[in-house]
C-alpha positions in Angstrom: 57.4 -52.8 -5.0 55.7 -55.7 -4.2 56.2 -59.3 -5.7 53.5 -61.7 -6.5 53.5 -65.3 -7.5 51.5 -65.5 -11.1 50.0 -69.6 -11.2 49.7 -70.0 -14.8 46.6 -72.7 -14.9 46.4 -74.0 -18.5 44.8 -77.5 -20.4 46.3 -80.8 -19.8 49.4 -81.3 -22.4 48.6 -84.3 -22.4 45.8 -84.4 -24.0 45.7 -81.2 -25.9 48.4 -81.2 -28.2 49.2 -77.9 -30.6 51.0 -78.5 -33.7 55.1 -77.4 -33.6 54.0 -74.3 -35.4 51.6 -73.0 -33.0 53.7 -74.2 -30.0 57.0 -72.3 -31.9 54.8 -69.2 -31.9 53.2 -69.4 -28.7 56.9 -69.5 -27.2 58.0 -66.7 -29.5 54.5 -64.4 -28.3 55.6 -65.3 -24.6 59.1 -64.2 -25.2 58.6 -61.4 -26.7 56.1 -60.1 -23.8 58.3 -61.3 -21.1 60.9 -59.1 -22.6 59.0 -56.0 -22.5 57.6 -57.0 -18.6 61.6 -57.6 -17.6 62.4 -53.8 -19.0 60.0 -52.3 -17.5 61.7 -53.8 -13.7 58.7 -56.0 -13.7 60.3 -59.5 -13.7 62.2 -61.4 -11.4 61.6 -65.4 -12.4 59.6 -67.5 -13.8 59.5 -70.9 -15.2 57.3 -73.7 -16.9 56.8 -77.1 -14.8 57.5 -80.4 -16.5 53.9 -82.6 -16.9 55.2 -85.3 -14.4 54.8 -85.0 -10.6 53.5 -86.2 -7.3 50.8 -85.2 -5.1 51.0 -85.6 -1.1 48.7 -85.6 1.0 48.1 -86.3 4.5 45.6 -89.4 5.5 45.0 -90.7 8.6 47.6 -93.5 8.2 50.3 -90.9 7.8 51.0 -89.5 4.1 49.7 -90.6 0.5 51.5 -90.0 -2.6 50.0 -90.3 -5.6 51.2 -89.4 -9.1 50.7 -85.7 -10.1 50.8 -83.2 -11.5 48.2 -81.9 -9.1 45.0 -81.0 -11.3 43.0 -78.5 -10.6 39.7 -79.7 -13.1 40.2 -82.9 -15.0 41.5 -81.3 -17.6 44.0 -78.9 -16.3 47.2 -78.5 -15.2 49.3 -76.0 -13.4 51.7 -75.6 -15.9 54.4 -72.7 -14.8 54.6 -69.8 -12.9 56.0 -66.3 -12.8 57.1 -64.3 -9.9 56.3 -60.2 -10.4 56.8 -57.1 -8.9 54.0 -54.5 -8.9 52.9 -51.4 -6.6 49.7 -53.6 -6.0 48.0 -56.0 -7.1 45.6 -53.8 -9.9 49.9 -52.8 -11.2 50.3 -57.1 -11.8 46.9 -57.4 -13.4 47.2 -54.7 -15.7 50.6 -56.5 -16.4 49.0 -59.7 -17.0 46.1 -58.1 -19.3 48.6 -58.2 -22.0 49.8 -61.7 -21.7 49.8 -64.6 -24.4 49.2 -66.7 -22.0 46.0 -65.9 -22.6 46.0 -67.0 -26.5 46.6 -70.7 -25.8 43.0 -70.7 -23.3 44.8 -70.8 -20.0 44.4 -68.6 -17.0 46.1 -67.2 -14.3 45.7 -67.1 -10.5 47.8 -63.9 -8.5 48.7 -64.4 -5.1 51.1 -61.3 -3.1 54.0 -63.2 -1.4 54.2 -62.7 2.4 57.3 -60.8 4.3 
């Protein structure tokens, strides 16, 4: 099998804020399917990112850091990842179909890992 890394893209926490309730269940949901993902031999890590970071970046007076996390839209975050295995890529997808991830309006971006 193969393994792919799983960018979970999702709005900024910062300024979208669920109530404890939702968040509870959310967590719960995600459980739950990660559970069934990691019997199937599907799994092998995954983990959310804290909101604080730093970009760098190269400049022409050598290297700029500037505070992160790195935002893909103004209003989005990369908020965790997951690391899968899968015949192909169509096996990680049909995987990822199922996800909750999906319930709390974020996305995902799949990438096979090289070597």
């Amino acid at each position: 099998m193969k393994t792919y890394l799983v960018l979970i893209r999702e709005p900024d926490g910062r300024t979208l804020v669920p109530t404890e309730e939702e968040t509870r269940q959310h967590q719960r949901d995600v459980k739950t399917w990660i559970d069934q993902v990691r019997e199937n031999g599907h799994w092998e890590d995954g983990r959310a990112l804290t909101l604080v970071g730093k970009v760098i970046r190269p400049t022409s007076a050598g290297r700029q850091v500037s505070e992160g996390p790195y935002r893909v839209q103004e209003l989005e975050i990369v908020g965790g990842y997951m690391l899968l295995k899968g015949q192909d890529m169509d096996d990680v997808i049909g995987l990822l179909e199922t996800c909750p991830i999906f319930d709390a309006d974020c996305f995902m971006e799949v990438r096979e890992l090289m070597g």
